[in-house]
C-alpha positions as CSV (number, residue, x, y, z in Angstrom):
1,X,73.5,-93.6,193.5
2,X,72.9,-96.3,196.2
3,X,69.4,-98.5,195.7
4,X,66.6,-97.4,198.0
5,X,64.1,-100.0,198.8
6,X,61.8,-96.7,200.1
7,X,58.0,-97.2,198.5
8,X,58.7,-100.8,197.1
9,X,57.7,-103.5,199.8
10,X,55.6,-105.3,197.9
11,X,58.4,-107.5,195.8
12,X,61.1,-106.4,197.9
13,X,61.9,-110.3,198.8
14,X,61.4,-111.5,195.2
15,X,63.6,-109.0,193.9
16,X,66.8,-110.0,196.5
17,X,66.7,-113.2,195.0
18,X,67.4,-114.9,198.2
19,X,67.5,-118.7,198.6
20,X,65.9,-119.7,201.8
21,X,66.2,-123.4,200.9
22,X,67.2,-124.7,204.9
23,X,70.2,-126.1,205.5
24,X,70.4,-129.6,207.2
25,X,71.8,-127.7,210.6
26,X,70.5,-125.7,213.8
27,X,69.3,-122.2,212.8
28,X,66.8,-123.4,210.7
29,X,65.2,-119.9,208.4
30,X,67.1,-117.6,209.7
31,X,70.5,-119.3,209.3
32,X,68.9,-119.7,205.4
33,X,68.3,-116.6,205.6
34,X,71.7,-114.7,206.8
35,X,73.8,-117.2,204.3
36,X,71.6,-115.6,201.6
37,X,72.5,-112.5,202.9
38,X,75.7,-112.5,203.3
39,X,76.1,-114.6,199.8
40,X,74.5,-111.7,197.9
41,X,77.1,-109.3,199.5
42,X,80.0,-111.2,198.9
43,X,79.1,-112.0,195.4
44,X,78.5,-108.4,194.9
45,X,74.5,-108.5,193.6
46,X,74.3,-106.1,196.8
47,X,76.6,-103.2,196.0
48,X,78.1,-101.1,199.4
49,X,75.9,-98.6,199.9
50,X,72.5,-100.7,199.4
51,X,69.7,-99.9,201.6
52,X,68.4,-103.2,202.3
53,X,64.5,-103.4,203.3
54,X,63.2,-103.2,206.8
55,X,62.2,-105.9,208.9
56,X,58.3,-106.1,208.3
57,X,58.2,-105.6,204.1
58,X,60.8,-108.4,203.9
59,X,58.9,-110.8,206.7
60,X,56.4,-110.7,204.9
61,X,57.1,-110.5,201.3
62,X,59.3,-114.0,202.4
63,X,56.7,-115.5,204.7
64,X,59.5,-115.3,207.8
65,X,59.1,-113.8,211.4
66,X,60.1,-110.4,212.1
67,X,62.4,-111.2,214.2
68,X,63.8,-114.0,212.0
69,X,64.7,-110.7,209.4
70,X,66.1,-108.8,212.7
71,X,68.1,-111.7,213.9
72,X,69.9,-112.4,210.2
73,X,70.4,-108.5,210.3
74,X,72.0,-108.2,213.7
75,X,74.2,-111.6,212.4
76,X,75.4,-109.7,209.3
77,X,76.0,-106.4,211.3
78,X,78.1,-108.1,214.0
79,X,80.1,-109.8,211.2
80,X,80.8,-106.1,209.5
81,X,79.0,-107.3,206.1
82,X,76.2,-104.7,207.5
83,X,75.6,-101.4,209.0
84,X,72.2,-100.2,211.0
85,X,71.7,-96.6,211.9
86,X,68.9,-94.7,213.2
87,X,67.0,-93.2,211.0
88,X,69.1,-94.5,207.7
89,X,67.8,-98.1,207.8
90,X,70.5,-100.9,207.2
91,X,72.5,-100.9,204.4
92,X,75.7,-103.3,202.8
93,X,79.0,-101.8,204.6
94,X,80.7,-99.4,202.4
95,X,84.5,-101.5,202.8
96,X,86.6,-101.2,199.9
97,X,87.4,-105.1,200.4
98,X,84.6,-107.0,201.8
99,X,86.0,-110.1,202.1
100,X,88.2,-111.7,203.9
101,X,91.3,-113.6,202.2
102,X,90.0,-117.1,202.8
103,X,86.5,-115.8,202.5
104,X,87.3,-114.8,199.2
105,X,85.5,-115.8,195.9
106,X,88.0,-116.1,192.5
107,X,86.0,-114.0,190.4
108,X,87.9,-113.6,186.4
109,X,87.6,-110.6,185.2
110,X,86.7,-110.5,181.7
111,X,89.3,-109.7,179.4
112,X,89.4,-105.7,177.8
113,X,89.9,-106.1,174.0
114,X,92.7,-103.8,173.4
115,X,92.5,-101.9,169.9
116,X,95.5,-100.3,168.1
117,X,97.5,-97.0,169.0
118,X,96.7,-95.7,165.9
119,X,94.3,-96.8,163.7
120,X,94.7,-96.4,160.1
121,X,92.0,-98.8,158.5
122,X,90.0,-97.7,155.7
123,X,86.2,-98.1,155.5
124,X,85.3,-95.7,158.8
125,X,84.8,-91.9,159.1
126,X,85.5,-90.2,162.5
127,X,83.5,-91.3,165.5
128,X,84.3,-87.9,167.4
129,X,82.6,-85.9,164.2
130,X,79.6,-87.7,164.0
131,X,76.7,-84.8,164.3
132,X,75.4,-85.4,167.6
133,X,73.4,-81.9,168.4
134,X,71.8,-82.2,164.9
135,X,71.0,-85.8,164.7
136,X,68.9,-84.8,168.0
137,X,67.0,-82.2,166.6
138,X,66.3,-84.2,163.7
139,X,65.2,-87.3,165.7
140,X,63.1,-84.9,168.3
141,X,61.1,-83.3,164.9
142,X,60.7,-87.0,163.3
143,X,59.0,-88.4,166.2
144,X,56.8,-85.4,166.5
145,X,55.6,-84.9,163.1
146,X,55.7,-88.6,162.5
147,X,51.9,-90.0,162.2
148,X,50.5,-92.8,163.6
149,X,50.7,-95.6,161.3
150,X,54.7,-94.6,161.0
151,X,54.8,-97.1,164.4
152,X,52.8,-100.1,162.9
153,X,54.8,-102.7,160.3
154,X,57.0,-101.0,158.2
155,X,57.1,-100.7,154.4
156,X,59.9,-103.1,153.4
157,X,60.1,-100.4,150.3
158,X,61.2,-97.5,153.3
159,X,59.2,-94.8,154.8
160,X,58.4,-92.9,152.1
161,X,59.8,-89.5,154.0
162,X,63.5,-90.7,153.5
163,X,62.7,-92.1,149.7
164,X,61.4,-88.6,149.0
165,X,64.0,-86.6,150.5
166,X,66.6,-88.9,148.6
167,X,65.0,-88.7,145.6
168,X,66.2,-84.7,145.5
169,X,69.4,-85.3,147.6
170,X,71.1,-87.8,144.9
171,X,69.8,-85.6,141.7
172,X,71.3,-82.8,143.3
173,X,74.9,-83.9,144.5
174,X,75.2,-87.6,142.4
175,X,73.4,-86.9,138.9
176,X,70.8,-89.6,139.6
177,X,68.0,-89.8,138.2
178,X,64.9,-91.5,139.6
179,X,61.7,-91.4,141.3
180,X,60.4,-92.1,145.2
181,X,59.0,-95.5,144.3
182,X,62.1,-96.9,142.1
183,X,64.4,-96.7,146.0
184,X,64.2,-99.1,148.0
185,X,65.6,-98.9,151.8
186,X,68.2,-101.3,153.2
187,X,70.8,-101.4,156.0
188,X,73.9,-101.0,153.8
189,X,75.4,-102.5,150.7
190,X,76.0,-105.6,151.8
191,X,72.7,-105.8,152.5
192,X,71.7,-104.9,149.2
193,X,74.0,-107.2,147.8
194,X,72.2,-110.2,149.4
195,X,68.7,-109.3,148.1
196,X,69.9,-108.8,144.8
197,X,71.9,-112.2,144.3
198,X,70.0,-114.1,147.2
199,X,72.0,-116.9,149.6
200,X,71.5,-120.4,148.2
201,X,74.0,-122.5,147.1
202,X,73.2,-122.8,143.1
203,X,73.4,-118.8,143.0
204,X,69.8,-118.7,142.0
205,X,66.8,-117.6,144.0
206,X,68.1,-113.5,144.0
207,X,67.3,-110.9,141.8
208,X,70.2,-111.3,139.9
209,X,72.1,-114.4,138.4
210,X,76.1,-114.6,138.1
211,X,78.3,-114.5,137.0
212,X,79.5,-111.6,138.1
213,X,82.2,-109.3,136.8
214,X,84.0,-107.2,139.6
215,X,87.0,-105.0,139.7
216,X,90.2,-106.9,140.4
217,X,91.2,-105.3,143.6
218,X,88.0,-104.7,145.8
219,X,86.5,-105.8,149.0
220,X,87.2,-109.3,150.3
221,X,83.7,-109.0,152.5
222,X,81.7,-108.2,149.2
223,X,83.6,-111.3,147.4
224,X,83.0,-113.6,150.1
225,X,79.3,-112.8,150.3
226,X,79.0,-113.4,146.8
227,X,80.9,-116.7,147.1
228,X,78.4,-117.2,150.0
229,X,75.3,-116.8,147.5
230,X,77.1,-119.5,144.9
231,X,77.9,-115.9,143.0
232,X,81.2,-116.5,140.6
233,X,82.9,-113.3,140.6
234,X,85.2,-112.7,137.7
235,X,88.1,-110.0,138.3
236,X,88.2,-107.7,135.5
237,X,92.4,-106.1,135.0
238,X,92.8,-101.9,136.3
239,X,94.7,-99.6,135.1
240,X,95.3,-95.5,135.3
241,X,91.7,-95.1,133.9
242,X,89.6,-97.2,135.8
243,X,88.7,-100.8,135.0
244,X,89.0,-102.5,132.1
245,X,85.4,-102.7,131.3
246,X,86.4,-103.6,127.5
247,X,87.4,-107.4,129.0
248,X,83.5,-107.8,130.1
249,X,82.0,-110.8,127.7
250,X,79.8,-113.2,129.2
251,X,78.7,-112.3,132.5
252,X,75.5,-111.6,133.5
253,X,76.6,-107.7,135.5
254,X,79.6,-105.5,136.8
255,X,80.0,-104.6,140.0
256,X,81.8,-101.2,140.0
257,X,83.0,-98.0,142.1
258,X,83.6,-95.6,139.3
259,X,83.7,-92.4,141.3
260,X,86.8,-93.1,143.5
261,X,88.2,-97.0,142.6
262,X,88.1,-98.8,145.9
263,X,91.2,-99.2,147.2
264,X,93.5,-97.9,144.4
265,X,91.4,-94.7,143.8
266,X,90.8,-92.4,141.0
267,X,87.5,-92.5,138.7
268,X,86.2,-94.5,135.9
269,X,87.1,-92.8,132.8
270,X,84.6,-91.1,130.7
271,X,84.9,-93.2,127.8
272,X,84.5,-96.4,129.9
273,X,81.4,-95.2,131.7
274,X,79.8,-94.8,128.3
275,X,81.4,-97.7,127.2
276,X,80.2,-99.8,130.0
277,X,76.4,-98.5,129.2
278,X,76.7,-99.7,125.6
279,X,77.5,-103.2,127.2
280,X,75.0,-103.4,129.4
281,X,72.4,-102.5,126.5
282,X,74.0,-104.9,123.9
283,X,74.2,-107.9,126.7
284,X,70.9,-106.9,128.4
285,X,73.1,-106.3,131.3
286,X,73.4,-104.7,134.5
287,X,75.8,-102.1,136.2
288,X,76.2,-102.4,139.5
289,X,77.4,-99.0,140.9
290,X,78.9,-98.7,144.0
291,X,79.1,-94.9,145.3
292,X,80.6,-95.7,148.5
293,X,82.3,-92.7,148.8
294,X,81.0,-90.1,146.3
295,X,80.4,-86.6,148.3
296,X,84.1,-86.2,149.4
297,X,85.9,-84.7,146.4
298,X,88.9,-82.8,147.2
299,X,90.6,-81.4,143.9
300,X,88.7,-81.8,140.9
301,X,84.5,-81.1,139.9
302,X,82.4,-83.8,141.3
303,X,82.0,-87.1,139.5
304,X,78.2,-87.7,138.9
305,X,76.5,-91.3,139.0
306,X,76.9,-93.7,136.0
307,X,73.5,-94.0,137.0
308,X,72.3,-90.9,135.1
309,X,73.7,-92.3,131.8
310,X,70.9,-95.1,132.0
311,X,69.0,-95.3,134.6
312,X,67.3,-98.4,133.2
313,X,71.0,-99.8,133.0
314,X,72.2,-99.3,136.2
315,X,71.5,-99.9,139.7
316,X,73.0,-97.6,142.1
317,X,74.1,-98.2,145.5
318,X,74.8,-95.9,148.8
319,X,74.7,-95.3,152.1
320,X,75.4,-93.3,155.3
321,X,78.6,-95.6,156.8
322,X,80.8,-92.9,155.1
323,X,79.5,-89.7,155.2
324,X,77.6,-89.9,158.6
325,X,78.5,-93.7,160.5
326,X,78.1,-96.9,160.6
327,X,76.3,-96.8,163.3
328,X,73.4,-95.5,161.5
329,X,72.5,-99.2,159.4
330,X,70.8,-97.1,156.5
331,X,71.5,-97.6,153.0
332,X,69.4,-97.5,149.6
333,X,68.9,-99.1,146.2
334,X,68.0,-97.1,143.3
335,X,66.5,-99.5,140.6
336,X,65.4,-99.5,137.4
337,X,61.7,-100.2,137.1
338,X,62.0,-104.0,136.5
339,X,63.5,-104.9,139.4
340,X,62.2,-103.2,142.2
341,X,59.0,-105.9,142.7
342,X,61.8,-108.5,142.6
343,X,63.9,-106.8,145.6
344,X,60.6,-106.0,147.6
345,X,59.8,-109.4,147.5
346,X,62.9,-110.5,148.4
347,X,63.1,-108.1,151.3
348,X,59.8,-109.7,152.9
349,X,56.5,-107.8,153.2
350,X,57.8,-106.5,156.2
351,X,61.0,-104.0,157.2
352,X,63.3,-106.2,159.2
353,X,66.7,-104.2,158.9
354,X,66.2,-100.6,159.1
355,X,64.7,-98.6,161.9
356,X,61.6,-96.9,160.8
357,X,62.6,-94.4,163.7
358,X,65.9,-93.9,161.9
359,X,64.7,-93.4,158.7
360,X,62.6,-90.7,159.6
361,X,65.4,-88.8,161.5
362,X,67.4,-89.5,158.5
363,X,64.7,-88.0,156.2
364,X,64.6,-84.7,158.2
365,X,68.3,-84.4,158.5
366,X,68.8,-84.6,154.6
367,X,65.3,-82.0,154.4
368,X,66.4,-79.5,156.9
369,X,69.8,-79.1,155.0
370,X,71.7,-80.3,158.1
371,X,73.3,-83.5,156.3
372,X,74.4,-81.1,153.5
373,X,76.4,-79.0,156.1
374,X,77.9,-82.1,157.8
375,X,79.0,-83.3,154.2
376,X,80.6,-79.8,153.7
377,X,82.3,-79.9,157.3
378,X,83.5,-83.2,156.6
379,X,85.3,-82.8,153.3
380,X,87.3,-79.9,154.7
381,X,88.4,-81.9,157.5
382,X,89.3,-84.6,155.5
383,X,91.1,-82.8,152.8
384,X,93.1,-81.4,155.7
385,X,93.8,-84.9,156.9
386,X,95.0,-85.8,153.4
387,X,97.1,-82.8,152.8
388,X,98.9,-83.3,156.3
389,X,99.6,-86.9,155.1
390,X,101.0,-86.2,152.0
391,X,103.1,-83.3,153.7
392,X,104.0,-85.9,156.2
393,X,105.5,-88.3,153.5
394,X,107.3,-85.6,151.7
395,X,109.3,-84.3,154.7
396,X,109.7,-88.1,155.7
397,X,109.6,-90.5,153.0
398,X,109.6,-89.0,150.1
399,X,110.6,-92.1,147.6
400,X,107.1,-93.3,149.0
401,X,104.4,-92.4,145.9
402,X,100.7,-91.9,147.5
403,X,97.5,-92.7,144.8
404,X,94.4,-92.1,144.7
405,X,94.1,-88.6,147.4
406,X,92.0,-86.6,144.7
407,X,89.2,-88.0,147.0
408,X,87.7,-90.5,149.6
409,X,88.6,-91.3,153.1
410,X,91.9,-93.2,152.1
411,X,95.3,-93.3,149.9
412,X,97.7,-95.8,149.1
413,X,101.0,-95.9,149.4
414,X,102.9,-97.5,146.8
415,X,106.5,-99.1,148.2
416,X,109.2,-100.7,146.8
417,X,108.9,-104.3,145.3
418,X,108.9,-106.9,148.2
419,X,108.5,-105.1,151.3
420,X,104.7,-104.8,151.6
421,X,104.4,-107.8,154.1
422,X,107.1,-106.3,156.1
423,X,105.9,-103.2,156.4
424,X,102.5,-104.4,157.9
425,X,104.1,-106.7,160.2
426,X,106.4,-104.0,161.8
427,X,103.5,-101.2,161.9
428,X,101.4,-103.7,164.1
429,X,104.1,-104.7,165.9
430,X,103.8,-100.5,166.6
431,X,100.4,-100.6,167.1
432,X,99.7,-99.3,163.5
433,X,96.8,-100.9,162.4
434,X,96.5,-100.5,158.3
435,X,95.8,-102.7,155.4
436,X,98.4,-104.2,152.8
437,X,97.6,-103.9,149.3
438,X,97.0,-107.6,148.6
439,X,94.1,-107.8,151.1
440,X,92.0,-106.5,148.4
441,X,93.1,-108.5,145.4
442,X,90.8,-110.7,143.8
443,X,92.3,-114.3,143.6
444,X,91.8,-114.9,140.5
445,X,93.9,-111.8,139.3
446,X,96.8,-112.9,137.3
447,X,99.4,-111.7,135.4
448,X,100.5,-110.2,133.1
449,X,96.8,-108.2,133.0
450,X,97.2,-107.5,136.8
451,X,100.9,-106.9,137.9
452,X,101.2,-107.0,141.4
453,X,101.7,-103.7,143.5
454,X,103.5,-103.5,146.8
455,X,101.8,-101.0,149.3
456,X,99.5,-100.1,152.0
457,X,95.8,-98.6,152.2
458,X,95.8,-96.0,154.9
459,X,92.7,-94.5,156.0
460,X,93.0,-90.9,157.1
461,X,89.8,-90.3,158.7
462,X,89.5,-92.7,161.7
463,X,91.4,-90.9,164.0
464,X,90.4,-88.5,166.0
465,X,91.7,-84.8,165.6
466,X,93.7,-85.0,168.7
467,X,94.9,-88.3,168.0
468,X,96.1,-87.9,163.9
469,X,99.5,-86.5,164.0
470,X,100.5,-89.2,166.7
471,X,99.6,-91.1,164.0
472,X,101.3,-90.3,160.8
473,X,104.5,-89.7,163.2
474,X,104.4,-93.2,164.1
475,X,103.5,-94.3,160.2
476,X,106.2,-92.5,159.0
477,X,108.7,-94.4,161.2
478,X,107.9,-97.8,159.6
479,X,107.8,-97.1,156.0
480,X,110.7,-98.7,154.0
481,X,113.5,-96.3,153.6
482,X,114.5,-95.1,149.9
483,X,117.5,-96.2,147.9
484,X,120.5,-94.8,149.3
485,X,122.6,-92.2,147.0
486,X,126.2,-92.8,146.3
487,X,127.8,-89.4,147.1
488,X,129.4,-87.6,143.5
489,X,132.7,-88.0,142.7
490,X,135.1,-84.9,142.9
């Protein structure tokens, strides 16, 4: 819609932004004037279409004659930068080009960040899914019901509407086991991270010392904010049941995802979670569990939290980024008793991450049951997008193994020794954006405890629905081929 100046004379000057500075030649305020004019057109601040204001508002909002204002406008109409028409006022001429080629100003456009074709990252769930209508009604009945005081500093601790409703959300669907005042609200896990192990350089000054023992393939983000902190993280070797949590000695806590191992998948075994407990107890320890991913489980019973084995023992870790989006900066803590005075006062006596807005709308979303149904939609439309993967790879490549699919947002793809760089260089050169298998080695992983793995991390939910089996066509086509068979002898 073109700008109407209509009802607004009493800044109308002021908000042209018009330099009447005079020039040193004949025309004195009125040449100052048209040059300001016509500068604002060709520069674009005055779109075509822009009703400019009449003569007597902008006299005297700019201290000028009338008829210095009618004179510039005449000027400007004359030249075609303008049109006057009765009864529409004067307005910037509608011209597709408005300048002439020597008038013309080298403006560089900025430059469009191109993404991939097809994205195949892990980490992110389907923009196109996220629960718009919902997330409405939730936010609309938060703001209504929220009381007064909900708008005033917030509780670095969280609004005690979402610390409620989680409270009965993760005993239901994770096995946890805690009350409203042992959570504590944050933006995300690496948020929670850096109030537990703080950001100074001697790795003191957090609630928690290293070193820290972590899962030899993992993030590279999480390690770097450690290393960040002056946190030592020690890589501890995997195998088919989990980590090796019997190689934990003299560090101070584990940092573990023992519902789906992140990136290789699959869950800590049962005699490791218990076995991981009894270390924490013996060591006075602490488990750090990461349940990044927990509610999408695809072909087996759900994995509860370690968290219920001890929750004394263990401090559990979540958020939205998976299950709802990234976009909504909400996480939580759940902490044994000890430690939660430690992380409020390393959060500050005041909420400086998480929307108090958001984590009210969040609160009635889990209440009202509406997160519960998104969850349930979700998984179903994942586990179709990981049983159209693994279809794709046995009608395509079928030497290629895929790990880890009994859950999450993600598989692996294990390929033959020494082509994993390739592989990634020629599905970006196809606009294939996925993650090789080393990204997420620790350095310090050696072997023999560690062999090294050729393959590739591809995330199956980023895509949109319309958009996926472009996808996996195109993935397909850059995979390794097999072994090729020598025909039998007759």
């Amino acid at each position: 819609m073109a700008k109407s100046w209509v009802n607004s004379a009493e800044r109308i000057g002021a908000d042209l932004h018009l330099d009447l500075s005079e020039p040193s030649g004949p025309g004195g305020r009125r040449a100052a004037l048209t040059g300001a004019l016509r500068e604002a057109v060709r520069s674009g601040r005055l779109a075509p279409g822009t009703r400019l204001p009449p003569y007597r508002s902008l006299a005297a909002d700019l201290g000028v004659a009338r008829n210095t204002v009618a004179d510039a406008y005449a000027e400007l109409v004359a030249e075609g930068w303008l049109t006057a028409r009765q009864g529409s006022g004067t307005r910037v001429a509608e011209r597709a080009d408005p300048l002439r080629p020597a008038e013309r100003v080298p403006r560089k456009a900025p430059p469009r960040a191109r993404g991939p074709r097809h994205d195949l990252r892990q980490g992110t769930p389907d923009a196109s899914a996220f629960p718009r209508a919902a997330w409405l009604a939730s936010c609309r009945r938060a703001l209504q019901q929220a009381p007064n005081e909900a708008f005033g500093p917030g509780d670095p601790a969280g609004r005690v509407e979402l610390r409620e409703a989680l409270t009965e959300y993760l005993a239901r669907a994770r096995g946890v086991r805690t009350e409203p005042g042992q959570i504590v609200i944050c933006s995300g896990f690496a948020h929670a991270l850096r109030l537990l192990f703080g950001q100074d350089k001697g790795g003191g000054g957090g609630v928690l010392r290293g070193p820290l023992a972590v899962e030899a393939y993992g993030l590279g983000f999480h390690r770097e904010l450690l290393a960040a902190g002056g946190v030592r993280t020690v890589p501890l070797p995997l195998d088919e049941h989990g980590a090796r949590v019997d190689r934990l000695a003299r560090e101070r806590a584990v940092l573990l995802t023992p519902a789906h191992q992140f990136p290789t998948g699959g869950p800590l075994h049962p005699e490791r979670r218990a076995a991981v407990i009894d270390w924490a107890r013996g060591r006075g320890g602490v488990v750090l569990e990461d349940d990044y991913d927990g509610e999408f489980r695809y072909d087996r019973k759900p994995v509860g939290a370690v968290q219920g084995l001890d929750p004394e023992r263990v401090i559990h870790i979540g958020s939205v980024s998976k299950s709802l989006s990234p976009a909504v900066r909400l996480g939580w803590m759940v902490l044994p008793e000890r430690y939660v005075g430690d992380v409020l006062a390393a959060k500050g006596e005041r909420e400086a991450w998480a929307s108090v807005l958001d984590q009210l709308s969040l609160a009635d979303f889990i209440a009202s049951g509406a997160y519960d149904r998104h969850v349930r939609r979700m998984r179903q439309r994942y586990r179709s997008r990981r049983d159209r993967l693994v279809a794709a790879l046995a009608a395509h490549a079928p030497h290629i193994e895929v790990t880890g699919v009994a859950a999450g947002l993600h598989a692996v793809l294990r390929l033959p020794p020494g082509t994993e760089r390739s592989t990634v260089k020629a599905a970006t050169w196809q606009g294939i954006a996925l993650d090789g298998l080393a990204e997420f080695r620790h350095p310090a992983a050696r072997e023999p405890d560690m062999p090294v793995r050729d393959g590739i991390v591809v995330g199956y939910a980023t895509p949109s629905e319309h958009a996926y089996g472009a996808a996996l066509e195109a993935l397909c086509g850059v995979l390794p081929p097999g072994e090729e068979r020598e025909p039998d002898g007759g």
